[in-house]
C-alpha beads as a LAMMPS data file, in Angstrom:
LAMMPS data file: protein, C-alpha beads

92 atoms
91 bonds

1 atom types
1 bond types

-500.0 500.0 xlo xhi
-500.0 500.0 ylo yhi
-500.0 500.0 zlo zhi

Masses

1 110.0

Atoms # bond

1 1 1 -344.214 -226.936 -393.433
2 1 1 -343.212 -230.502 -393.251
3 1 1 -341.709 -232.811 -396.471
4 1 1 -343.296 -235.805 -397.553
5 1 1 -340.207 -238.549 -398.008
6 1 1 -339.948 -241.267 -399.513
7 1 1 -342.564 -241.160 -402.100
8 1 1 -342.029 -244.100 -404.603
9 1 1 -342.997 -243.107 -408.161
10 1 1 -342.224 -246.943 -409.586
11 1 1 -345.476 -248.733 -408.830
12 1 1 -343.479 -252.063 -408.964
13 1 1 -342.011 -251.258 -405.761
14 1 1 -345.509 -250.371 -404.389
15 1 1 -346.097 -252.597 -401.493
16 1 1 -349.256 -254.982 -401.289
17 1 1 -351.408 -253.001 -398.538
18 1 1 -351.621 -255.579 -395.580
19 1 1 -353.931 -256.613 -392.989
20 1 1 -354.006 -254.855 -389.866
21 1 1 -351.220 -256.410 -387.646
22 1 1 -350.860 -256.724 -383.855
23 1 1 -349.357 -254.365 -381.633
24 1 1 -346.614 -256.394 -380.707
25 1 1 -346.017 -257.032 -384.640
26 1 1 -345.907 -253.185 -384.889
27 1 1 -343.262 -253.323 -381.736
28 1 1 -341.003 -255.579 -383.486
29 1 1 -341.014 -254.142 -387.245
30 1 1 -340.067 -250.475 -385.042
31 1 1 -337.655 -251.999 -383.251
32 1 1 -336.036 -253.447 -386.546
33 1 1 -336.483 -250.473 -387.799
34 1 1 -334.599 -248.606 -385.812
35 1 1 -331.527 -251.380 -385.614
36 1 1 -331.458 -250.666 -389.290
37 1 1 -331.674 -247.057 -388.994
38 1 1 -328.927 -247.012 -386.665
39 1 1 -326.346 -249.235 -389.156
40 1 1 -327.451 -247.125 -391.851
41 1 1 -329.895 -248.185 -393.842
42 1 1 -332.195 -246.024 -394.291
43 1 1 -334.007 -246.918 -397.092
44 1 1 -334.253 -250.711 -395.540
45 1 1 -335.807 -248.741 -392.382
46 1 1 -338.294 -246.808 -394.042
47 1 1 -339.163 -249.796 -396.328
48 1 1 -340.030 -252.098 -393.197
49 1 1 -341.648 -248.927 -391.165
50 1 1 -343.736 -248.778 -393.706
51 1 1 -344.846 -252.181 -393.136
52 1 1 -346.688 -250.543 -389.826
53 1 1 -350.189 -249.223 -390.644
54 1 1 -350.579 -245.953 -390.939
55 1 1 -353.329 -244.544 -388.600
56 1 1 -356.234 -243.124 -390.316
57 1 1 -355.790 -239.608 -389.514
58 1 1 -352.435 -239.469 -391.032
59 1 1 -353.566 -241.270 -393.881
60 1 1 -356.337 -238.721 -394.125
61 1 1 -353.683 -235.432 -393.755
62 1 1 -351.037 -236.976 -396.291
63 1 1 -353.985 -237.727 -399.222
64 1 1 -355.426 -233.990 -398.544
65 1 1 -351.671 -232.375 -398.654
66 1 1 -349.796 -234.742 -401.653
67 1 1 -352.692 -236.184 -403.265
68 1 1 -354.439 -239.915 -403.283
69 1 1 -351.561 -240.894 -406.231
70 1 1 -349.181 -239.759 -404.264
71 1 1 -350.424 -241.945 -401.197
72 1 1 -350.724 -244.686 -403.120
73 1 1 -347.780 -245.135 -404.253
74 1 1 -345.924 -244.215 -401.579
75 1 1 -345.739 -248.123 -399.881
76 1 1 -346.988 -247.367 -396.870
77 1 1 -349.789 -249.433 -394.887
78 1 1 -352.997 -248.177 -395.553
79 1 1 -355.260 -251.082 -394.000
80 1 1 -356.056 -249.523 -391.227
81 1 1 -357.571 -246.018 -393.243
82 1 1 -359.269 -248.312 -395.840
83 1 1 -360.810 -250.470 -392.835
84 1 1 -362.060 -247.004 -391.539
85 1 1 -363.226 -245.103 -394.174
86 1 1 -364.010 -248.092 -396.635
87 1 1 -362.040 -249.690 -399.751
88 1 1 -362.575 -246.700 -402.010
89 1 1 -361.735 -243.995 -399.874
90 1 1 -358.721 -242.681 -401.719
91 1 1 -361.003 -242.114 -404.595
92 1 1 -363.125 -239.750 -403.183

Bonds

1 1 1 2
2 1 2 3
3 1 3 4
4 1 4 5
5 1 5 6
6 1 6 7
7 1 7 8
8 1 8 9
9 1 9 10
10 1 10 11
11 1 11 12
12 1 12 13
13 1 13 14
14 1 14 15
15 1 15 16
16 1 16 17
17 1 17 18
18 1 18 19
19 1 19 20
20 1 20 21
21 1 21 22
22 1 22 23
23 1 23 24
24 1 24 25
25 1 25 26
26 1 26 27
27 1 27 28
28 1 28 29
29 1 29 30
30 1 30 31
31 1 31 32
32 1 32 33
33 1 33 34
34 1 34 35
35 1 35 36
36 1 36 37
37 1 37 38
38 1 38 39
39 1 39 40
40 1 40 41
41 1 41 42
42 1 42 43
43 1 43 44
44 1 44 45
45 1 45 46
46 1 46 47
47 1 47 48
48 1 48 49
49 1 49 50
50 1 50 51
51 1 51 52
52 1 52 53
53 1 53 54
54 1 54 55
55 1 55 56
56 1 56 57
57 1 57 58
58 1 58 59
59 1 59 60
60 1 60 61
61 1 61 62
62 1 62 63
63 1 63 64
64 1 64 65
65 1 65 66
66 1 66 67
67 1 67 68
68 1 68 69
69 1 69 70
70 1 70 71
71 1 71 72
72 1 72 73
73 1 73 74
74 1 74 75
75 1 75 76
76 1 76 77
77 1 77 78
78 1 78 79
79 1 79 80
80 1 80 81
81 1 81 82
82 1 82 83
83 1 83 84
84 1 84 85
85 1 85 86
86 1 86 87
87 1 87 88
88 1 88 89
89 1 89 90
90 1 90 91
91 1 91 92
């Protein structure tokens, strides 16, 4: 069984869900990420990670296994699930 971190329960620190962004966009926010990472700062790594959009299917796994809320507030990306299964997907 895998954990879910990272889960914000402040919704003030929820990020705006973003368009879908360009692979090399998604190359450079990793790479940052990782610099980041490496100095240690993790939480300003996983707070620009989550900046990436999370594909679909893991968007899909995470709602089924911690709940929509839980996704939701979490910060991550979701443009790229709500451009797949439509706007109200998390609802449902």
């Amino acid at each position: 069984m895998f954990k879910m971190t990272g889960i914000i329960k402040n919704k003030e620190k929820r990020m705006p869900q973003a368009q879908t962004i360009t692979l090399e966009e998604e190359i450079a926010i990793g790479l940052k990420a990782l610099e980041l990472k490496k100095q240690g700062k993790t939480e300003e790594s996983l707070a620009l990670h989550k900046q990436i959009p999370l594909p679909p299917y893991l968007a899909k796994i995470i709602k089924d296994y911690f709940g929509a809320d839980n996704l939701k507030n979490s910060g991550w990306n979701l443009s790229e699930a709500d451009a797949e299964y439509g706007s109200g997907w998390l609802n449902k």
